[in-house]
LUMZANU-275483 format. One record per residue (C-alpha): x negated, y, z; residue number from 1; residue in three letters. Coordinates in Angstrom, 2 decimals, decimal comma, always signed. Layout:
BEGIN
voza c1 = X; c2 = Y; c3 = Z; num = NUM; residuo = ALA
...
END
This chain:
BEGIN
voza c1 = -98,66; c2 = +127,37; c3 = +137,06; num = 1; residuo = UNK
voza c1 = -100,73; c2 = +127,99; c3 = +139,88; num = 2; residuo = UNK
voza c1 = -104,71; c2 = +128,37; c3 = +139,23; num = 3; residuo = UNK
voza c1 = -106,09; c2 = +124,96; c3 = +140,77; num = 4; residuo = UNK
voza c1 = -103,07; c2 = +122,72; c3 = +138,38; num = 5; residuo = UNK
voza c1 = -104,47; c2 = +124,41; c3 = +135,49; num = 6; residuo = UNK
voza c1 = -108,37; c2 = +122,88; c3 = +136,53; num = 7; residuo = UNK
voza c1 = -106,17; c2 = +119,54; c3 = +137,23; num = 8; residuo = UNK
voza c1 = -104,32; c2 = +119,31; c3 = +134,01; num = 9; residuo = UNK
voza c1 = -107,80; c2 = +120,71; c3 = +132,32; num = 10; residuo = UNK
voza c1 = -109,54; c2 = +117,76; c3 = +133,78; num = 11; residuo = UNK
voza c1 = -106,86; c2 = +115,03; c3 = +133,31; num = 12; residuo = UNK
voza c1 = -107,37; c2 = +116,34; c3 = +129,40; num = 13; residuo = UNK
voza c1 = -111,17; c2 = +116,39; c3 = +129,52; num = 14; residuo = UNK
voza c1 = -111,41; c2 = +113,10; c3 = +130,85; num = 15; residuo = UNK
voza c1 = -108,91; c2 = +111,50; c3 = +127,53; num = 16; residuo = UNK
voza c1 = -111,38; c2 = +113,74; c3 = +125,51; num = 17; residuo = UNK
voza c1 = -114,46; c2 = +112,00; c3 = +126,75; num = 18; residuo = UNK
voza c1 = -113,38; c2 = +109,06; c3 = +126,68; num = 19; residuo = UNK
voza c1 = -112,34; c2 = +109,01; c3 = +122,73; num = 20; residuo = UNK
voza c1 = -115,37; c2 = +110,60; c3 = +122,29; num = 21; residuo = UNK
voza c1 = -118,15; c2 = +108,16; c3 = +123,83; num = 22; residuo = UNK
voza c1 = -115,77; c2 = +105,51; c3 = +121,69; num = 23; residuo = UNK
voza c1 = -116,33; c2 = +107,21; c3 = +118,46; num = 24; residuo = UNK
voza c1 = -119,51; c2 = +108,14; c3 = +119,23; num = 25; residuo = UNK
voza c1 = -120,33; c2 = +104,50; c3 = +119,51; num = 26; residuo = UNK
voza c1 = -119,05; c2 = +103,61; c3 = +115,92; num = 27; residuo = UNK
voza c1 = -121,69; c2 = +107,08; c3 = +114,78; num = 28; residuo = UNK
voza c1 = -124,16; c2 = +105,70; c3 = +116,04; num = 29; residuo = UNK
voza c1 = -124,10; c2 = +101,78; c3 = +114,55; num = 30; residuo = UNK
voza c1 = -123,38; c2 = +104,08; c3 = +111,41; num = 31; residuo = UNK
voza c1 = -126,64; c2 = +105,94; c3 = +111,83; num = 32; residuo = UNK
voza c1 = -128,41; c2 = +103,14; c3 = +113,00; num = 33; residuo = UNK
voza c1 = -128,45; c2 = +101,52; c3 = +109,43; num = 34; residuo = UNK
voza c1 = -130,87; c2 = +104,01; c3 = +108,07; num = 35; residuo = UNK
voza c1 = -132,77; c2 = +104,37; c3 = +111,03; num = 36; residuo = UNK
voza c1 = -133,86; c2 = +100,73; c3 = +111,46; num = 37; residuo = UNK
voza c1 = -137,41; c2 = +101,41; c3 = +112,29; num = 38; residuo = UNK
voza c1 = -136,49; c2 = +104,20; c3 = +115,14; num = 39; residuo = UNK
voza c1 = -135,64; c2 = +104,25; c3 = +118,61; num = 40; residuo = UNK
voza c1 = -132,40; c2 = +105,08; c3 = +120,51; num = 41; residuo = UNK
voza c1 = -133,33; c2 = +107,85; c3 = +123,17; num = 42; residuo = UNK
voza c1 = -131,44; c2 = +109,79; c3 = +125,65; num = 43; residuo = UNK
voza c1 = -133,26; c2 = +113,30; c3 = +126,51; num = 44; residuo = UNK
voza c1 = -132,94; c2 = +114,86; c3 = +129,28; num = 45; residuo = UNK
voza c1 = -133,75; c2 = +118,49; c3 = +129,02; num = 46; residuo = UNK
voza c1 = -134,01; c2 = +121,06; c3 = +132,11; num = 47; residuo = UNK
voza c1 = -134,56; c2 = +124,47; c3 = +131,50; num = 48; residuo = UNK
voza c1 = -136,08; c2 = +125,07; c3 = +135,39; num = 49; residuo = UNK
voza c1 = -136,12; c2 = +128,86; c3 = +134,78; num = 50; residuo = UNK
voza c1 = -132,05; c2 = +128,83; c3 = +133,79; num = 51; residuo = UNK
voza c1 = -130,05; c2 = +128,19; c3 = +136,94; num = 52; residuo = UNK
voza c1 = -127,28; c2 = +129,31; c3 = +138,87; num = 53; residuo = UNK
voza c1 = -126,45; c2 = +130,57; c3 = +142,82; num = 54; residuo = UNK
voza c1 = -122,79; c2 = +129,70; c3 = +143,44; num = 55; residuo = UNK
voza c1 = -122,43; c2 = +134,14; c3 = +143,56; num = 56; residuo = UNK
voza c1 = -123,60; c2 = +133,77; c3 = +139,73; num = 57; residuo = UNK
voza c1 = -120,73; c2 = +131,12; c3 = +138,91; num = 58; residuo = UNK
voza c1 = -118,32; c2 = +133,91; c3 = +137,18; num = 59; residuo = UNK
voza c1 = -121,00; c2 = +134,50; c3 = +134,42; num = 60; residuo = UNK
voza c1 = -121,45; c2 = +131,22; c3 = +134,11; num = 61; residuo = UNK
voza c1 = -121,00; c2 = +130,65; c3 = +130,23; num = 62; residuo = UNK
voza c1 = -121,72; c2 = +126,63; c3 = +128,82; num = 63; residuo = UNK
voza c1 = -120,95; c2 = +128,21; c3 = +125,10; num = 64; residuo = UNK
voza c1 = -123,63; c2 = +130,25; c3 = +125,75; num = 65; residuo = UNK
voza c1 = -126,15; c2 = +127,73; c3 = +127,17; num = 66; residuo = UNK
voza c1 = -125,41; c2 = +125,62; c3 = +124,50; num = 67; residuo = UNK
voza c1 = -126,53; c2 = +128,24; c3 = +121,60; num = 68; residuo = UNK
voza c1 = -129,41; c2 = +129,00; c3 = +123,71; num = 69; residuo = UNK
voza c1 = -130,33; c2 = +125,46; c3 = +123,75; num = 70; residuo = UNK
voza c1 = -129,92; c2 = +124,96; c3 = +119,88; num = 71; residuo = UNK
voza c1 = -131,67; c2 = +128,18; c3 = +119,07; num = 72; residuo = UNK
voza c1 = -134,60; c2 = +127,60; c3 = +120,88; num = 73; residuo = UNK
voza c1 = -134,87; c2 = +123,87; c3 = +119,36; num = 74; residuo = UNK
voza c1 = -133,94; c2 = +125,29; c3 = +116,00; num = 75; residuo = UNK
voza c1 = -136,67; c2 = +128,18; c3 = +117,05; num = 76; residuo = UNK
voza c1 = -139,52; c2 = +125,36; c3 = +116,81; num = 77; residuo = UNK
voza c1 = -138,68; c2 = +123,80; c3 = +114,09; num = 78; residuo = UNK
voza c1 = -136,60; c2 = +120,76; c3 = +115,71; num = 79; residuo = UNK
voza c1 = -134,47; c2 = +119,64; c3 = +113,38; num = 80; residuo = UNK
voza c1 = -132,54; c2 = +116,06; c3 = +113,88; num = 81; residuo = UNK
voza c1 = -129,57; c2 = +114,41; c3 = +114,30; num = 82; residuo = UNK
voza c1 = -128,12; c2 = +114,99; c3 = +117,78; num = 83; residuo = UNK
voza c1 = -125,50; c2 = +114,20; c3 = +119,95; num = 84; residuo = UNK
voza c1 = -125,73; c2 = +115,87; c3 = +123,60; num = 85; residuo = UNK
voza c1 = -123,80; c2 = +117,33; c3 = +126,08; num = 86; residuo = UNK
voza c1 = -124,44; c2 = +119,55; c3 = +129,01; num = 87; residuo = UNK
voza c1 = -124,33; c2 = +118,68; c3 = +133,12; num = 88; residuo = UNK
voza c1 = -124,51; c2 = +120,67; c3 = +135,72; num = 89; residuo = UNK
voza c1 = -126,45; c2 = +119,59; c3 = +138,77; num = 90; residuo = UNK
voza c1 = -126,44; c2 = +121,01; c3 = +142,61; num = 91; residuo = UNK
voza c1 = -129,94; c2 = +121,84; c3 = +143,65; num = 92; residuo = UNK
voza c1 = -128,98; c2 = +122,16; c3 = +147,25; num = 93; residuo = UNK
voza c1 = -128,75; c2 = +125,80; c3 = +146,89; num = 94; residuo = UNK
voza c1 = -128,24; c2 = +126,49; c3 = +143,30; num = 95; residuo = UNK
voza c1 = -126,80; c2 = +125,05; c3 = +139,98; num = 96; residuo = UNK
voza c1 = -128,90; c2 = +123,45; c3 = +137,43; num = 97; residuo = UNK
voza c1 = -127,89; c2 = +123,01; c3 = +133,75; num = 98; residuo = UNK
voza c1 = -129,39; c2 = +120,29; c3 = +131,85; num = 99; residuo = UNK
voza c1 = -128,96; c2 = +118,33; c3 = +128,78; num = 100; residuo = UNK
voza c1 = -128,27; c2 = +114,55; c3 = +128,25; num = 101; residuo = UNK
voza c1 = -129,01; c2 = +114,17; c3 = +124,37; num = 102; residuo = UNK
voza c1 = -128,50; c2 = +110,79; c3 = +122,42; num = 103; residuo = UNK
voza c1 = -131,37; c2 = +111,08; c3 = +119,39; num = 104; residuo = UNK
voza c1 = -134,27; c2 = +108,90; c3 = +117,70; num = 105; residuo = UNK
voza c1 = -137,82; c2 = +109,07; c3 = +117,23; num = 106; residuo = UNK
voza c1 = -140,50; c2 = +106,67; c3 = +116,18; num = 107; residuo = UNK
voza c1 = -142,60; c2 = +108,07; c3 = +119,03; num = 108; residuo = UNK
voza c1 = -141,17; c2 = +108,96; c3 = +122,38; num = 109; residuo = UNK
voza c1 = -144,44; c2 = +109,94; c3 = +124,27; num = 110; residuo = UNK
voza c1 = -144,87; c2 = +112,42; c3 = +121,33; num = 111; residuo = UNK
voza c1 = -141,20; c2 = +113,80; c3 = +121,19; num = 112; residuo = UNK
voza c1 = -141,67; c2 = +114,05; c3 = +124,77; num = 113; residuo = UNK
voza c1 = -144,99; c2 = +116,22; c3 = +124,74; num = 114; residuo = UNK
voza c1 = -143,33; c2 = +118,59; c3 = +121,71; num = 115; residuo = UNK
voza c1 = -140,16; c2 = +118,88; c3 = +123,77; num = 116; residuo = UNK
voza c1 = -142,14; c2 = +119,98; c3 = +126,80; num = 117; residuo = UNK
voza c1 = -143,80; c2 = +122,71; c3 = +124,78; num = 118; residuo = UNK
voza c1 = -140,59; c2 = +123,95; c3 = +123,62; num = 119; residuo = UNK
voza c1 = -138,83; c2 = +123,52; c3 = +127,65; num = 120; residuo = UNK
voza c1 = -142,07; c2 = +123,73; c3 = +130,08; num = 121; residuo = UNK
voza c1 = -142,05; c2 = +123,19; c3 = +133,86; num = 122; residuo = UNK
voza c1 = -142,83; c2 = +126,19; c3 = +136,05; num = 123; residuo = UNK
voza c1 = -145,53; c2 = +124,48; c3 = +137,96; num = 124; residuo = UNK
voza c1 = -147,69; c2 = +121,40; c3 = +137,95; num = 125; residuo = UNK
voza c1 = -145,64; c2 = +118,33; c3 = +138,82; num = 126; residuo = UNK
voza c1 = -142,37; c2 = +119,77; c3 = +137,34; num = 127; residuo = UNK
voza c1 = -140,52; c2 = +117,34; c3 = +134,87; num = 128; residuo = UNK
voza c1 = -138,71; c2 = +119,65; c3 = +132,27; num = 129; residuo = UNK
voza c1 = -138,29; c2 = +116,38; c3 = +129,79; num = 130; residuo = UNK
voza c1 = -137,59; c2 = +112,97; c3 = +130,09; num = 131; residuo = UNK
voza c1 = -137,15; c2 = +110,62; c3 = +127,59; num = 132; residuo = UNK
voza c1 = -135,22; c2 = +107,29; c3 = +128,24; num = 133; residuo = UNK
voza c1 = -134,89; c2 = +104,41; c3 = +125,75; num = 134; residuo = UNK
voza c1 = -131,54; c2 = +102,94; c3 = +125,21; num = 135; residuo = UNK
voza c1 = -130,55; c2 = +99,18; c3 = +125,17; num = 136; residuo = UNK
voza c1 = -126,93; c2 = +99,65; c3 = +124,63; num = 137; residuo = UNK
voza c1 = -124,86; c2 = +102,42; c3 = +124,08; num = 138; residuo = UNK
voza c1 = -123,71; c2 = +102,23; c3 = +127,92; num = 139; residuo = UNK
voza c1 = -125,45; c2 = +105,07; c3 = +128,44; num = 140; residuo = UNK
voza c1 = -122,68; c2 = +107,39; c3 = +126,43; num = 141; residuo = UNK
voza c1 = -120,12; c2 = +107,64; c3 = +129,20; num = 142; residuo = UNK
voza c1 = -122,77; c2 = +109,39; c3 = +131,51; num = 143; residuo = UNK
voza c1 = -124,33; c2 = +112,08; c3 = +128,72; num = 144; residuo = UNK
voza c1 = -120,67; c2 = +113,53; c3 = +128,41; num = 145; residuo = UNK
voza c1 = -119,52; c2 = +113,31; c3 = +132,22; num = 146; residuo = UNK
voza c1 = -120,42; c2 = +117,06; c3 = +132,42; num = 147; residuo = UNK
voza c1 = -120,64; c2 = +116,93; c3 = +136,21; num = 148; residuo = UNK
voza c1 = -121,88; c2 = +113,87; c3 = +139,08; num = 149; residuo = UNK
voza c1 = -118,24; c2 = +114,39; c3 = +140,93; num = 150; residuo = UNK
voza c1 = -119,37; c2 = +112,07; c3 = +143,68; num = 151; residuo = UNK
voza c1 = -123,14; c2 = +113,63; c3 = +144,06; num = 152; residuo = UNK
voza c1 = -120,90; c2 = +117,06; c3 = +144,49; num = 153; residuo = UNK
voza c1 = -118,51; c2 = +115,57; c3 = +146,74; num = 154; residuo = UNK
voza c1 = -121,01; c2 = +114,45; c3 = +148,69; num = 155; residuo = UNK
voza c1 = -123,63; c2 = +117,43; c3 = +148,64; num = 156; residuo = UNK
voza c1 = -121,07; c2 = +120,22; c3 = +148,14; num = 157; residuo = UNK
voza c1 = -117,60; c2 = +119,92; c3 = +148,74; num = 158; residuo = UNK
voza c1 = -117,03; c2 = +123,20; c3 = +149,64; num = 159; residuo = UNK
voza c1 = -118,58; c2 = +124,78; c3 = +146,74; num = 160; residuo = UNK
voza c1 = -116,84; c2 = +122,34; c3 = +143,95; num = 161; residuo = UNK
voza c1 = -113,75; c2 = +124,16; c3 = +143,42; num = 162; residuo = UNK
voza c1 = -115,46; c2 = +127,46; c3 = +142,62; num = 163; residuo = UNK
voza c1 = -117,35; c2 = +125,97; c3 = +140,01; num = 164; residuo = UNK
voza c1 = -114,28; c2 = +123,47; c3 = +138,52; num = 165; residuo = UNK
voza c1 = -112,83; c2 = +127,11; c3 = +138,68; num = 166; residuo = UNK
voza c1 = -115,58; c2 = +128,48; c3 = +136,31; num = 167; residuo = UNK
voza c1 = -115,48; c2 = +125,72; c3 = +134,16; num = 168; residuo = UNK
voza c1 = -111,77; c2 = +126,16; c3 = +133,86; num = 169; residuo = UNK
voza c1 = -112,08; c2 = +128,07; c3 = +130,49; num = 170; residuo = UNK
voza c1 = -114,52; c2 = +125,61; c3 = +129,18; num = 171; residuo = UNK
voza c1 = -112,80; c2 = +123,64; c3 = +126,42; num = 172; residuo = UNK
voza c1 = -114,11; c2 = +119,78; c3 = +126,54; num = 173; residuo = UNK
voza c1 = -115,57; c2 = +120,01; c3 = +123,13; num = 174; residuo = UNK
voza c1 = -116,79; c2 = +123,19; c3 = +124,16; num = 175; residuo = UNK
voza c1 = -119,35; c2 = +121,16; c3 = +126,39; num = 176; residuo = UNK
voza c1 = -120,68; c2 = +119,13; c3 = +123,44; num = 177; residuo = UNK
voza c1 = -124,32; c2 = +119,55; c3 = +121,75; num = 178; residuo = UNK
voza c1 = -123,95; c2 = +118,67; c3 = +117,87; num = 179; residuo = UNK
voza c1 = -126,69; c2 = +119,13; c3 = +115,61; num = 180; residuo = UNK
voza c1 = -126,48; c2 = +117,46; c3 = +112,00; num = 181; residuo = UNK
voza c1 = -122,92; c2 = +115,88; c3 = +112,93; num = 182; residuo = UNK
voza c1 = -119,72; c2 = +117,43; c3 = +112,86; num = 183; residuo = UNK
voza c1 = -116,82; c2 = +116,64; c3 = +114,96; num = 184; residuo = UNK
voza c1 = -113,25; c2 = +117,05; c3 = +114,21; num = 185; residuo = UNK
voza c1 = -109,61; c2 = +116,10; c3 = +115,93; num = 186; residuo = UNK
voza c1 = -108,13; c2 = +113,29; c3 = +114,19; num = 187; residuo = UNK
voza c1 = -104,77; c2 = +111,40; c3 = +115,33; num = 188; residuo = UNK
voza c1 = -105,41; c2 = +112,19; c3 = +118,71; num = 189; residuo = UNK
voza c1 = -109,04; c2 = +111,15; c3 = +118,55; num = 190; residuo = UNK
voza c1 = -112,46; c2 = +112,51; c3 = +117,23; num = 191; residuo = UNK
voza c1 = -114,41; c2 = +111,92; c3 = +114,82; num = 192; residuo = UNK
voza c1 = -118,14; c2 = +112,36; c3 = +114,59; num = 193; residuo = UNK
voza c1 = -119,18; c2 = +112,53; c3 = +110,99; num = 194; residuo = UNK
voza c1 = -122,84; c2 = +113,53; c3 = +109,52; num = 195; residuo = UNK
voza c1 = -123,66; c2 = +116,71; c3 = +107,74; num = 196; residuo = UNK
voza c1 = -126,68; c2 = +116,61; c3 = +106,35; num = 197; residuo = UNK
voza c1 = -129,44; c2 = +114,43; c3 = +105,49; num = 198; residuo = UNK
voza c1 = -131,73; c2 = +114,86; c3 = +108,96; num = 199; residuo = UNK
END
């Protein structure tokens, strides 16, 4: 099978992944919800502006890695909550830039916001490391796990989209998923999202 099938069949396969996933995910969440009646549905955005990625560096490219990196560092400072993120990679117009779309809830967003930015800090004034988004519905699932904007790339980079669908092509679609205090498991051709521990 020639090299650029494989990234088609991988993405016909990520794309039935996702979408179970943002459907179970959906049924977590009004689970969680129950005991979390007095919090608010976010979706983070975290961009580490000193991680990023010239189209040369795409072969070391590793999203396993990022990932730990991402839950070390939170884990690091004492972040501890239930979590359900995924990673994206952006084009910069001249470089890649990993970030994190992560579905959590607080009972003060201004304030997970400021402890985030300590933990994820901007280079220079004016830089926007952290956002923090409320929710209204749970429409907001399908674009946390859509790993990449194809049509931003299509648009921005064309050329350049194959090499990087290329370094992605080892990248399970599980593999891209940022879990803390949930576990998720294969289940009749579907996931399931279940909670570990009491968060």
């Amino acid at each position: 099978m020639k090299k650029i099938d494989r990234v088609e069949l991988k993405k016909s396969r990520a794309r039935k992944t996702v979408g179970a996933g943002v459907l179970n995910q959906r049924t977590t969440i009004k689970q969680l919800r129950v005991t979390r009646k007095r919090k608010l549905l976010v979706m983070v955005t975290i961009i580490p502006l000193m991680v990023t990625y010239k189209p040369e560096d795409l072969p070391v490219l590793k999203v396993q890695k990022l990932n730990r990196w991402l839950k070390d560092a939170l884990t690091k400072a004492g972040f501890k909550r239930v979590m359900l993120g995924s990673i994206d990679l952006s084009w910069e117009g001249g470089f890649y830039q990993p970030h994190w779309h992560i579905a959590m809830w607080t009972s003060d967003r201004k304030r997970l916001r400021r402890r985030l930015k300590r933990i994820f800090p901007g280079l220079q004034r004016g830089d926007r490391p952290v956002h923090t988004s409320p929710t209204y519905s749970l429409g907001f699932l399908p674009y946390k796990d859509k790993a990449i904007k194809l049509p931003a790339l299509l648009r921005n980079n064309r050329r350049g989209l194959p090499y990087l669908l290329l370094a992605l092509d080892g990248t399970e679609p599980l593999e891209l998923m940022v879990l803390s205090g949930v576990r998720v498991s294969a289940q009749d051709g579907g996931l399931e999202f279940k909670k570990i521990a009491h968060r």
